[in-house]
N, C-alpha and C positions, 0 to 999 in steps of 0.2 A: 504494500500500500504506500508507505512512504518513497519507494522508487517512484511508482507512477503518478506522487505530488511532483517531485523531483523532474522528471520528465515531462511534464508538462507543465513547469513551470517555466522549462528550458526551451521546448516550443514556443513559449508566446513570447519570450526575449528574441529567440530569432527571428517570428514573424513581425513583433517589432524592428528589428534591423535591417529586416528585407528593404523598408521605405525607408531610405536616409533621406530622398529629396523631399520635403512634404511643400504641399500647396503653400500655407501659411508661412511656410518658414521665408528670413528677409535674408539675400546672402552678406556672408560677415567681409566678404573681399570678392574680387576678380582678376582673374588672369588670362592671361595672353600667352603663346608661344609657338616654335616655329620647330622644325628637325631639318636635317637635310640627309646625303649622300645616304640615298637608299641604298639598301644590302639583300638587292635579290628578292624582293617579298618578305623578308626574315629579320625587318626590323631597322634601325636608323642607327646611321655610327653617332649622331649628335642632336643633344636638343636640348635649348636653351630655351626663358622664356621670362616675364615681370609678373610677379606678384601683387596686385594693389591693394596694400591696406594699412588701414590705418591713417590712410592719407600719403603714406609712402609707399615709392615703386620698388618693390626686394628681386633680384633679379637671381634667377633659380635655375636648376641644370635639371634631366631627363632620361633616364636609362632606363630603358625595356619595356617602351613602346612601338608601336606600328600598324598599319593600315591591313584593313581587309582587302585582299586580291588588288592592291593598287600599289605602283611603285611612283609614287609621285610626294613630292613633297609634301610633308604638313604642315599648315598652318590654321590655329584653334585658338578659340576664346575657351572662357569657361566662369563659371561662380563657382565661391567657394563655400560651404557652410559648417557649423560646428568649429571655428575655428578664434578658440578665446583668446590664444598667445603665439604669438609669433611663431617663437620655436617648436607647435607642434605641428607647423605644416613640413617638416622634414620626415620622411619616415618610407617606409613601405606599400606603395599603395596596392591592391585588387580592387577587382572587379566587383561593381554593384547593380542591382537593377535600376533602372532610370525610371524616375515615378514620371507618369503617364502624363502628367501638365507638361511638362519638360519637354519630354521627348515628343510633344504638339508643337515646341518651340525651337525645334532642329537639335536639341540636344541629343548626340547619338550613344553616349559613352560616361559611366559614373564611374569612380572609383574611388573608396577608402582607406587611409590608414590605422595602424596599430593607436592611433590618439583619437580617430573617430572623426577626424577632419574628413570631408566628404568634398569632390569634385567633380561638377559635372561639364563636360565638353562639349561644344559647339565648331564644327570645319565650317569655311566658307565654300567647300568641294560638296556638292549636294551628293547624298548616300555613303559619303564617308562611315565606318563605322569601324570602330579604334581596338585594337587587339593588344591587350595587353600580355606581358610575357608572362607563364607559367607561371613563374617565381615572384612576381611581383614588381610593380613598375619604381622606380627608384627614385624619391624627388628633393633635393637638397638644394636649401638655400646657399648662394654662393657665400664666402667667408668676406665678413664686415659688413654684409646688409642683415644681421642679424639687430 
């Protein structure tokens, strides 16, 4: 009996996690960024991009990203949400589901990390849709715009 409180108390944390982007929520920042020198389908040797918050631009790096079936350069906005201090937009991102307002508004691609910072991505390339690597996409603010 006490398992299946346990278990189902575990269900409804993850069903709540499903929906990071919600309707009501205001984003706490936005960002910009670009990659370049595709690799085959398999991903971008570089990508860099700004931060906006707080009223300041944090210019941030990008590892283990890449486009579905397209070898073409990226370049994406995006909102940021859940995001109370600087320092936890550094971290590990995957893959989330894109709440359904969003994704009405070209958003093609959400991803969170281990601090629960939540981003969701917009291309100016119509049907882009963003493949993040296996292991996690990697996003670190550059050193001194911390």
């Amino acid at each position: 009996m006490r398992l299946a409180c346990v278990a189902a108390v575990l269900i409804v944390l993850f069903e709540c996690a499903a929906i990071p982007l919600a309707h009501a929520q205001t984003p706490d920042a936005t960002l910009e960024f670009s990659a370049g020198s595709p690799a085959a389908g398999a991903g971008y040797t570089w990508a860099s991009g700004t931060l906006n918050y707080g009223g300041e631009a944090h210019p941030f790096r990008v590892n283990g990203l890449g486009v579905v079936d397209m070898d073409v350069p990226i370049e994406a906005i995006g909102v940021v949400y859940r995001l109370a201090r600087l320092q936890d937009f550094d971290g590990t991102y995957t893959e989330v589901e894109v709440d359904a307002e969003l994704a009405g508004q070209g958003y093609t691609g959400a991803l969170e990390n281990q601090h629960g910072v939540v981003i969701g991505l917009r291309s100016a390339i119509i049907g882009m849709q963003f493949n993040p690597s296996l292991i996690g996409v990697s996003i670190e603010l550059e050193p001194g715009s911390r």
